[in-house]
C-alpha positions in Angstrom: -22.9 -0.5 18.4 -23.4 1.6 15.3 -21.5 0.7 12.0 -20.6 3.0 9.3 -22.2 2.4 5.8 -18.5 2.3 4.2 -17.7 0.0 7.1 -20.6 -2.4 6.3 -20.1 -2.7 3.0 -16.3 -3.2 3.4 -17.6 -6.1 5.7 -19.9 -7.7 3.1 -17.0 -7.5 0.3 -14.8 -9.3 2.5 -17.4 -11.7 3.4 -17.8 -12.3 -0.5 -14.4 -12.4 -1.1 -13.9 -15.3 2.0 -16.7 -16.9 0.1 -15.2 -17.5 -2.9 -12.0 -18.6 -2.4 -13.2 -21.0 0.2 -15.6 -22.3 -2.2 -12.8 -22.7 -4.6 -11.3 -24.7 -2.4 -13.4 -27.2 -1.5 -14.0 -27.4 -5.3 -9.9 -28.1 -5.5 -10.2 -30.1 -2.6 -12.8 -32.6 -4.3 -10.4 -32.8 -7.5 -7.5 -33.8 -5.5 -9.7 -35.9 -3.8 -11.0 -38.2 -6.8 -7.2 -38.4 -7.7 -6.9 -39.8 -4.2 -9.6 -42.0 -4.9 -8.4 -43.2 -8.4 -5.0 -43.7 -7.2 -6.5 -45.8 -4.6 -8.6 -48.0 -6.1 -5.8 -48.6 -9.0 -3.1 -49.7 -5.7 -5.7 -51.9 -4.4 -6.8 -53.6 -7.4 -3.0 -53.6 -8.0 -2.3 -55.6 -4.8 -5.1 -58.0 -5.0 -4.5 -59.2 -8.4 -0.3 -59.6 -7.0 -1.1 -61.3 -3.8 -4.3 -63.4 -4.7 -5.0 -66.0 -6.8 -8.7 -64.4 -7.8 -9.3 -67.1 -10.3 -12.6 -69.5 -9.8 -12.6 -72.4 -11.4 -15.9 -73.5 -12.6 -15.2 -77.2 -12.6 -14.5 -77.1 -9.0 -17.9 -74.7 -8.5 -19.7 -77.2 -10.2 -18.1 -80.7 -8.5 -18.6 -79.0 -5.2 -22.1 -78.6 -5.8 -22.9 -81.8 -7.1 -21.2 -83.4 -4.2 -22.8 -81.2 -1.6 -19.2 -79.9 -0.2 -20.6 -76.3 1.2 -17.6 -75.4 3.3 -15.0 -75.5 0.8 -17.3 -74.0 -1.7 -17.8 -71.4 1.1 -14.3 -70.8 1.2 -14.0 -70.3 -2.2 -17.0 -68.2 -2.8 -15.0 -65.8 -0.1 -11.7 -65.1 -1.4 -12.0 -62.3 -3.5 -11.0 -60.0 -0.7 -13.9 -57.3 -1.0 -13.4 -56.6 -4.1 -15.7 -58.8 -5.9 -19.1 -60.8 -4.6 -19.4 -64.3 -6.1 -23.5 -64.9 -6.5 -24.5 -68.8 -6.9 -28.3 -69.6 -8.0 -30.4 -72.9 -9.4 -31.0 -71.0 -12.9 -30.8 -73.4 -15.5 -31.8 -71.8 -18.7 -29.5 -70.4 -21.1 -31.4 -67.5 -21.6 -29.7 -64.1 -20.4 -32.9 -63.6 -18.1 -33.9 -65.7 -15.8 -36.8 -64.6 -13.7 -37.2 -67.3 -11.7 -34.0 -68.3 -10.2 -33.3 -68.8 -6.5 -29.7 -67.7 -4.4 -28.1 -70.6 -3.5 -24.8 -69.6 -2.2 -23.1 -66.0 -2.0 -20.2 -64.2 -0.8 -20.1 -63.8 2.8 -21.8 -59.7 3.5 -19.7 -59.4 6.3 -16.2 -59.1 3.4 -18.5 -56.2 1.6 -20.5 -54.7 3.9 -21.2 -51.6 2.3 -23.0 -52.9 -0.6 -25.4 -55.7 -0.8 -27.5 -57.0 -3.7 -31.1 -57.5 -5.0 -32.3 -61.2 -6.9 -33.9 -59.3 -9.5 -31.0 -56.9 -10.3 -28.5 -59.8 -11.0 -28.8 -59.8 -14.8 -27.4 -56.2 -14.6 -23.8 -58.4 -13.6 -21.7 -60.9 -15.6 -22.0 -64.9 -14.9 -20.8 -68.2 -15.5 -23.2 -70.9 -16.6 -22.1 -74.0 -14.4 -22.4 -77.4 -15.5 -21.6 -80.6 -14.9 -18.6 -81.7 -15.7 -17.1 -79.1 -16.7 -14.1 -77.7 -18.4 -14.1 -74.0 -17.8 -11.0 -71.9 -17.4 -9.6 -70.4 -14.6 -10.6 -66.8 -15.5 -14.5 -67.8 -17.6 -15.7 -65.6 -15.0 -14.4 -62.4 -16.8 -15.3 -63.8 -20.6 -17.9 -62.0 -22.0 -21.9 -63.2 -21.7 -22.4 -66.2 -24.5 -18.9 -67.1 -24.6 -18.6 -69.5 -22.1 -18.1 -73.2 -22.9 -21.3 -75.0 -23.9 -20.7 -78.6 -22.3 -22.7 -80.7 -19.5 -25.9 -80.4 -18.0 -26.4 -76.9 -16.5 -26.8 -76.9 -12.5 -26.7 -73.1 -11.6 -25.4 -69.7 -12.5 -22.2 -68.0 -11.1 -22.9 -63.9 -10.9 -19.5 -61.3 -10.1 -21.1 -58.4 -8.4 -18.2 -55.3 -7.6 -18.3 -54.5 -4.4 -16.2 -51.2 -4.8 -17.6 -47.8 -4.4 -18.1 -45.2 -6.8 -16.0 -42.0 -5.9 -19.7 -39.8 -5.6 -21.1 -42.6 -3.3 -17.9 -43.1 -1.3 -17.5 -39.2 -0.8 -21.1 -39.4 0.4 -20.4 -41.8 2.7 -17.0 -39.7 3.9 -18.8 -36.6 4.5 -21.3 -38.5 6.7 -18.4 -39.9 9.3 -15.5 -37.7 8.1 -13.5 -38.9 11.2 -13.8 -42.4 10.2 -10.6 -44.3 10.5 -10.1 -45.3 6.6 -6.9 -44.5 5.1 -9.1 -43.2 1.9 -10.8 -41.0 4.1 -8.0 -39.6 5.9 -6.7 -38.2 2.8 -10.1 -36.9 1.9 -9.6 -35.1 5.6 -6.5 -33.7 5.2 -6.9 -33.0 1.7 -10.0 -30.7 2.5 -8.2 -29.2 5.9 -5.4 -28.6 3.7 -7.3 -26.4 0.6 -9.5 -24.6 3.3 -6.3 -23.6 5.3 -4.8 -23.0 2.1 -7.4 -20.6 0.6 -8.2 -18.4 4.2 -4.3 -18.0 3.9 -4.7 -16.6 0.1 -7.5 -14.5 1.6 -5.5 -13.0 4.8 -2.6 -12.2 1.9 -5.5 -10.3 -0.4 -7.5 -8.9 2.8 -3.8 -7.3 3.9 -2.9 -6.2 0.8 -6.6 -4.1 0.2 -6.1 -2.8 3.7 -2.6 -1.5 3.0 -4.0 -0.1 -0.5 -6.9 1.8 1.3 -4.1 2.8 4.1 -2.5 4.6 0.7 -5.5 5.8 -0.8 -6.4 7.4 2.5 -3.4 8.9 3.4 -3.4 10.2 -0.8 -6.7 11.7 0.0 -6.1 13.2 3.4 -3.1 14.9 1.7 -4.6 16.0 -1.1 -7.4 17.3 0.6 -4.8 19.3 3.0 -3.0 20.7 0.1 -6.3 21.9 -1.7 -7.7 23.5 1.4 -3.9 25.8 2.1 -4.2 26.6 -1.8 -7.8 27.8 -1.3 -6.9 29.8 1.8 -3.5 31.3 0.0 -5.9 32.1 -2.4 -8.3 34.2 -0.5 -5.0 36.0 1.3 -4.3 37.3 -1.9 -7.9 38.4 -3.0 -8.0 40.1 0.5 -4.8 41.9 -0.2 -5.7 43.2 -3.7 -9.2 44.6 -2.5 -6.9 46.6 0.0 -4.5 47.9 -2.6 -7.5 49.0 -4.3 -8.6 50.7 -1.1 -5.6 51.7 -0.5 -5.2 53.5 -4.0 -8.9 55.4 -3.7 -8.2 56.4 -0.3 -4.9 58.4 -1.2 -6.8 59.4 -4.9 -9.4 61.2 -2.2 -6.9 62.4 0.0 -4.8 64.0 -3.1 -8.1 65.6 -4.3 -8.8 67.0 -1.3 -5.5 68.8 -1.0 -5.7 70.0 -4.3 -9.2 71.7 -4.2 -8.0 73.4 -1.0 -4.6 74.9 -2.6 -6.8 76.0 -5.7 -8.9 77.8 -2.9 -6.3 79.2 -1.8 -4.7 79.9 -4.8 -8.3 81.4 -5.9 -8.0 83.8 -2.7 -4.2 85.0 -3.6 -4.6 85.2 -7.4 -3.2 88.6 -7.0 0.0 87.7 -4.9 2.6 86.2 -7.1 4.7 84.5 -4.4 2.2 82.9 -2.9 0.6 81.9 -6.5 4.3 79.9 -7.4 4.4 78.6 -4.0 0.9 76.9 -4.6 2.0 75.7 -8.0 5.3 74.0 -7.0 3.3 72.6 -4.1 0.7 71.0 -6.5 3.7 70.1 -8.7 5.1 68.4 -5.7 2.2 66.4 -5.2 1.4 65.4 -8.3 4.8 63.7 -8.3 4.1 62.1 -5.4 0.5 61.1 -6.4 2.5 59.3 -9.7 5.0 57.4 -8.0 2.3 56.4 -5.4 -0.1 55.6 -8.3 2.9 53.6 -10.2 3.6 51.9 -7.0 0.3 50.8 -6.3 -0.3 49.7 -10.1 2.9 47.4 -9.7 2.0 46.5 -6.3 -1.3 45.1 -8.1 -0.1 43.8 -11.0 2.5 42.1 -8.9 -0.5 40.8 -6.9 -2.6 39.7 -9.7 -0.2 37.8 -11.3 0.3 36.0 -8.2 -2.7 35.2 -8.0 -2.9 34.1 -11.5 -0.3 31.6 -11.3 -1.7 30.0 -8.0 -5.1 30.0 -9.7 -3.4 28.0 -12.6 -1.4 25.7 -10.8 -4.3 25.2 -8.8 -6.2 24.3 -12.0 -3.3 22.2 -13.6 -3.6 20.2 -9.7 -7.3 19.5 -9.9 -6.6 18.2 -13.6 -3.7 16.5 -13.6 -3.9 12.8 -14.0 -3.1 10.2 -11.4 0.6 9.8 -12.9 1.3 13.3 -13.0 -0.4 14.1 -9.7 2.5 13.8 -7.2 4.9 16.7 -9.6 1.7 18.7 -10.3 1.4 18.4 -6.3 4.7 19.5 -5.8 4.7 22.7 -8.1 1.3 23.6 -5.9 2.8 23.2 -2.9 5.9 25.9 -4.4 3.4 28.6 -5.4 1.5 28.6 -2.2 4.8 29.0 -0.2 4.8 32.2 1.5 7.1 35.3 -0.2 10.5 35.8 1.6 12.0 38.8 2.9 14.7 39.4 0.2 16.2 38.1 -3.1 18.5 36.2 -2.0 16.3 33.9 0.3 14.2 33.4 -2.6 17.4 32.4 -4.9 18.5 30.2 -1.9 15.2 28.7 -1.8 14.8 28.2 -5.8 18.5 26.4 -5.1 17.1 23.8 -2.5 13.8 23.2 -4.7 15.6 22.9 -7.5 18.8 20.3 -6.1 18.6 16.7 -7.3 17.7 15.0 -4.1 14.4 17.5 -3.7 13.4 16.4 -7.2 13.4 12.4 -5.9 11.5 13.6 -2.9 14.6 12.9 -0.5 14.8 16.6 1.0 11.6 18.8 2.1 12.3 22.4 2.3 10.6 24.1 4.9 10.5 27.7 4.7 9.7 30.2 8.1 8.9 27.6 10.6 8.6 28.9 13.8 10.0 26.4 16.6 9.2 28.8 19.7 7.9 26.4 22.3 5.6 27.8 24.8 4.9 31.3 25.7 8.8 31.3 24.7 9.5 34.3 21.7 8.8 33.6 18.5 11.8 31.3 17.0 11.4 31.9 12.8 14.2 29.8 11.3 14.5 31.0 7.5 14.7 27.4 6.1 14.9 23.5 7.4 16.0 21.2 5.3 14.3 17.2 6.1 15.4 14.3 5.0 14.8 10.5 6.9 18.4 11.0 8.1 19.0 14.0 10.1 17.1 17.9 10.3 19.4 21.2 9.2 18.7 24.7 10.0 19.3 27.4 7.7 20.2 30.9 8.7 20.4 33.3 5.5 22.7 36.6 5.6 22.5 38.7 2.8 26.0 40.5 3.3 28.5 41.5 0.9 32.0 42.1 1.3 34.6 40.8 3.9 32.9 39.2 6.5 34.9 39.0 9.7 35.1 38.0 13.5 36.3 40.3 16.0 38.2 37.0 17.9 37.2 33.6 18.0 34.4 33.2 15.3 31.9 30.7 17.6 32.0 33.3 20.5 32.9 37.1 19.5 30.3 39.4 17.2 30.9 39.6 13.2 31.3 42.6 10.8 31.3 42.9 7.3 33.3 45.9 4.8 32.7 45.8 1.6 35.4 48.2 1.0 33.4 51.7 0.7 31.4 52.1 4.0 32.5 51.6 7.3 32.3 48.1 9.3 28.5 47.1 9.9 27.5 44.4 12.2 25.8 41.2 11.6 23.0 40.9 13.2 21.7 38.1 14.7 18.4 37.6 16.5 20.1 35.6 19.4 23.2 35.5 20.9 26.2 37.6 19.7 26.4 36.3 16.3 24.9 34.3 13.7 26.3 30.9 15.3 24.6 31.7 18.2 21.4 32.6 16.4 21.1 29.3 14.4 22.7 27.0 17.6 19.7 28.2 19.5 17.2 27.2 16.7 19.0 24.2 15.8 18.1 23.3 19.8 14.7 24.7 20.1 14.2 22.4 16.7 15.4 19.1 18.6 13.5 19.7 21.5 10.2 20.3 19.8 10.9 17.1 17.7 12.2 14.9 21.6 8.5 16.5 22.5 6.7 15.5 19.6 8.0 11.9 18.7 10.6 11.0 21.6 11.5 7.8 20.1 12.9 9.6 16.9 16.7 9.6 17.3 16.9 12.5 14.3 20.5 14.6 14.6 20.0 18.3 14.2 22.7 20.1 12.2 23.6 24.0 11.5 23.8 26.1 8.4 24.7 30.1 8.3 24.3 30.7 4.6 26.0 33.8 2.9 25.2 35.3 -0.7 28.1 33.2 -3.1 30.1 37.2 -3.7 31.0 36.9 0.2 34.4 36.5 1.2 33.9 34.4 4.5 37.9 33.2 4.3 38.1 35.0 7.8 36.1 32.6 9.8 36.1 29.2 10.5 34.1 26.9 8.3 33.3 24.3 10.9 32.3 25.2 14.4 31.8 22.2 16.4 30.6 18.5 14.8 27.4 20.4 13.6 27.3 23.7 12.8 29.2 25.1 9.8 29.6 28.7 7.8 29.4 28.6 4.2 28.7 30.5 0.7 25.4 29.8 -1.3 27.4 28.6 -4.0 28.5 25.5 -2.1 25.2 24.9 -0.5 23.7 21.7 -2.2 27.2 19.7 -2.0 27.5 20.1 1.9 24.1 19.2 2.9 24.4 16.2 0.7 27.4 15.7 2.8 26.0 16.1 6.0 23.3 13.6 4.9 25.6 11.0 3.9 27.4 11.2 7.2 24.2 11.0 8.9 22.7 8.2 7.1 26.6 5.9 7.6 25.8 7.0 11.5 22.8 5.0 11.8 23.0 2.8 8.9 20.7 0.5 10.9 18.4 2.5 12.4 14.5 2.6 11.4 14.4 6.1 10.8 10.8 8.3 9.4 10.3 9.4 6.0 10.3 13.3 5.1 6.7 13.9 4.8 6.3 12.0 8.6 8.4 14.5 9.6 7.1 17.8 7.9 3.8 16.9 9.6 5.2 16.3 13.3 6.5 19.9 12.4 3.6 21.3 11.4 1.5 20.1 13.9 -0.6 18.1 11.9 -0.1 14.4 13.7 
C-alpha cells in the first residue's frame, strides 16, 4: 500500500498530537493521584489515632522486661496497627549512637510487611531510653531525643520506625501490580483510566475539528481553483475574439482596396465619358461610407472588446490579491464579470436586478444565467435565468415586449400578442408550446427531472417565472397559473421570488434541505 507524503505527515502530526495530550494526562493523573494518596494517609492516620489507644507506656515496657512477661510485651509491641514498628534492644548507654546493641523484641513483620528494618540504621529513628522503674508518660515515645526522663538503671532502648510508604515508593509498587486489590490502588487505577480516557476524548474533539477545517480549506481551494481556471478560459475567449475583429477589420480594408483600384481602372479607361466618370465617383462615395461605418463598427466592436477584457483582467487581479476576509465578495464580483453577455438589455437589467437583491448579497440566492437543461439527445433546453436557493429552484423566462400584452382565450392554453398601440398585433414567441407558459412549464420540468436524476433524494420544488420589461401592461392575463407558475412585470420581480421562497421554506420547515452552491454544482455537472 502506498501512502501519500501529505498523508504521512498528517499521520505523524496526529501521532504527536495523541502523544502529548496522553502524556499530559498521565502527568494529571499522578497529581490527582498524590492527592489520593495524601488524603489517604491523613484518613488513616485520622482513624488510628480515634480508634486506638497508640500510647506505650514505658513503665510497663520496662516491668515487662524485668519480669520476663514476653507475651504481653508481644502484644503490646503489636498494636500500632501498621502504622508504626516498635524496636526493643539491650543498649544501655546514653549516648545517641550505640554501635553495639542487639534486637531484643520488635513488632511483628507480618503487621508491616512492606518495609522491614536494618540494626545499624536505627539511630536514623526516635527512641525511648527504658529503665527501671520507671515513670515515663504515656506518649515519651514522641518527645524529642534527650528529653526523656533521666531516672532508674537503663535496661534497653525503645525505637518507632514508620512503616508508611512514601507516595514515589508506593506508586512504584502500584505500577508493578496495578490490579492489586488495595483501595489506594484502585483510585490510582481509575484515576489513570479516567485522565487517559479523558485526554483520547480531547484528542477525537481536536482530530474532528482539524479534519472538518481541512474539509473547508479543501473545498475553498477546489473552488477557487475552479473559479480561477473559467476566468482564465473567459479570458482567452475574449483575446481570441479581438484577434478576429482585427482580422476581420484588415480583411474588409483589403477587400475595400481592391474595389477601389479596380473602379479607378475603370474610371482611368472612361476618363472621357462623363456618365460613367460620376457613376464611378458616387460608387466610391458609396463605399467609402460603407468602409466608415464598418470601420466605426469594428473600432467600437473592439473597444467594447477591450474594455471587457480589461475589467476581467482587473477583477481577475483584485481576486488573486484580495485578502482572506475580502476573498469570498472579491470572489463573487469575478464570478459577475466572467458571466457570459445576454441577448438584450433588458436581460442584462433583469440580471443586474437579481445580483443586486438583498438575499443574493447574503449568499441566499445563486443566479444562474443560460443553463441548458436538455437531457439526452433531447433539443437544446436554454432557460434565460434560475434562481437557487436551499428551499426551492425558479425558472426565468424573459420577454422583452412592450405594449398590451394579451391572450387570445384562456391565458395557460391559447397563444399571446402584444400592441403597443402603433403596429399591428405581433406574437409572442415562445420556443415550446403555444405560449410563454408553455415554454417555461416545459423547462421548469426538464429542470426537475435533471435534478430527480442527479440527486434523487433531494425533495427541491420547481417553480415558474415569465418575466416582462416593468412599461408592460400584462392586466390582460392571469397572474397565477396553477400553484407554480406565475406572469409578472420586472418591477415586481425581487418581492415575489422572496415570496415563493418563504412559502417554500414554511412547506418543509423540517426538511434537511442542500445549500445553494451544492446545488449550482449538481447543475453544472461538477459533482
Amino acid at each position: 500500500m502506498v501512502f501519500s507524503a501529505t498523508g504521512m505527515r498528517q499521520a505523524a502530526a496526529t501521532l504527536i498530537r495523541l502523544g502529548i495530550i496522553l502524556s499530559a494526562a498521565v502527568l494529571f493523573a499522578n497529581y490527582l493521584n498524590g492527592k489520593n494518596y495524601s488524603n489517604h494517609i491523613s484518613k488513616t492516620l485520622i482513624k488510628i489515632h480515634a480508634e486506638s489507644n497508640l500510647g506505650v507506656d514505658a513503665n510497663e515496657l520496662s516491668r515487662l522486661i524485668v519480669a520476663r512477661d514476653y507475651p504481653p510485651l508481644q502484644q503490646l509491641l503489636d498494636r500500632d496497627y501498621n502504622v508504626f514498628a516498635l524496636v526493643i534492644t539491650d543498649c544501655r548507654s546514653e549516648q545517641e549512637v550505640c554501635p553495639d546493641q542487639k534486637l531484643l523484641f520488635a513488632t511483628n513483620p507480618k503487621l508491616y510487611g512492606r518495609q522491614g528494618f536494618r540494626l545499624d540504621r536505627l539511630s536514623e529513628f526516635p527512641y525511648v531510653i527504658l529503665r527501671t522503674p520507671a515513670s515515663t508518660s504515656v506518649f515519651d515515645l514522641l518527645a524529642p531525643r534527650g528529653k526523656q526522663a533521666r531516672q532508674g538503671e537503663i535496661i534497653g532502648r525503645v525505637y518507632t520506625i514508620s512503616t508508611i510508604p512514601t507516595f514515589s515508593e508506593d506508586y512504584r509498587m502500584w505500577l508493578r501490580n496495578p490490579f492489586r486489590d488495595n483501595e489506594l490502588w484502585r483510585k490510582y487505577l481509575l484515576t489513570m483510566a479516567g485522565s487517559l480516557l479523558g485526554g483520547t476524548g480531547i484528542w477525537l474533539i481536536i482530530e474532528l475539528f482539524l479534519k472538518i477545517r481541512r474539509s473547508e480549506v479543501r473545498s475553498a481551494a477546489r473552488r477557487e481553483a475552479e473559479l480561477m481556471e473559467r476566468a482564465a478560459t473567459y479570458l482567452r475567449q475574449l483575446e481570441d475574439n479581438e484577434d478576429r475583429i482585427k482580422d476581420r477589420e484588415r480583411h474588409f480594408h483589403l477587400q475595400f482596396e481592391a474595389y477601389v483600384d479596380r473602379i479607378r481602372e475603370l474610371e482611368q479607361r472612361i476618363q472621357d465619358v462623363t456618365q460613367y466618370r460620376d457613376i464611378s465617383t458616387t460608387i466610391i462615395g458609396e463605399l467609402e461610407a460603407e468602409r466608415n461605418r464598418q470601420a466605426a463598427s469594428f473600432r467600437e466592436e473592439l473597444a467594447r472588446t477591450e474594455a471587457e477584457k480589461l475589467s476581467l483582467q482587473t477583477e481577475l487581479d483584485k481576486y488573486r490579491n484580495a485578502p482572506s476576509k475580502e476573498k469570498t465578495e472579491a470572489s463573487r464580483a469575478l464570478a459577475q464579470a466572467i458571466t457570459p453577455q445576454f441577448a438584450n438589455a433588458f436581460e442584462k437589467r433583469v440580471f443586474a436586478t437579481l445580483a443586486a437583491s438583498p438575499a443574493a448579497g447574503r449568499g441566499e440566492w445563486l443566479v444562474l444565467p443560460h443553463l441548458d437543461v436538455a437531457g439526452g439527445k433531447a433539443t437544446s433546453k436554454v432557460i434565460d435565468f434560475v434562481v437557487v436557493s436551499k428551499n426551492c429552484l425558479v425558472v426565468l423566462e424573459v420577454k422583452n415586449y412592450w405594449g398590451e400584452v394579451t391572450a387570445e382565450g384562456e391565458t395557460a392554453n391559447s397563444p399571446w400578442q402584444c400592441r403597443d398601440g402603433t403596429r399591428e398585433p405581433v406574437g409572442v414567441k415562445s420556443s415550446w408550446g403555444v405560449n410563454p407558459y408553455h415554454q417555461v412549464r416545459e423547462y421548469a420540468m426538464s429542470l426537475m427531472n435533471l435534478v430527480q436524476q442527479r440527486q434523487p433524494q433531494w425533495r427541491l420544488p420547481v417553480h415558474g417565472i415569465v418575466v416582462f420589461p416593468e412599461s408592460a401592461d400584462i392586466a390582460a392575463l392571469d397572474e397565477r397559473i396553477g400553484r407554480y407558475y406565475r406572469v409578472i412585470r420586472s418591477d415586481r420581480l425581487v418581492a415575489v421570488l422572496e415570496n415563493i421562497d418563504a412559502e417554500a421554506r414554511r412547506e418543509h420547515a423540517f426538511g434537511k434541505r442542500p445549500t445553494p452552491a451544492q446545488v449550482e454544482s449538481l447543475l453544472l455537472g461538477r459533482r
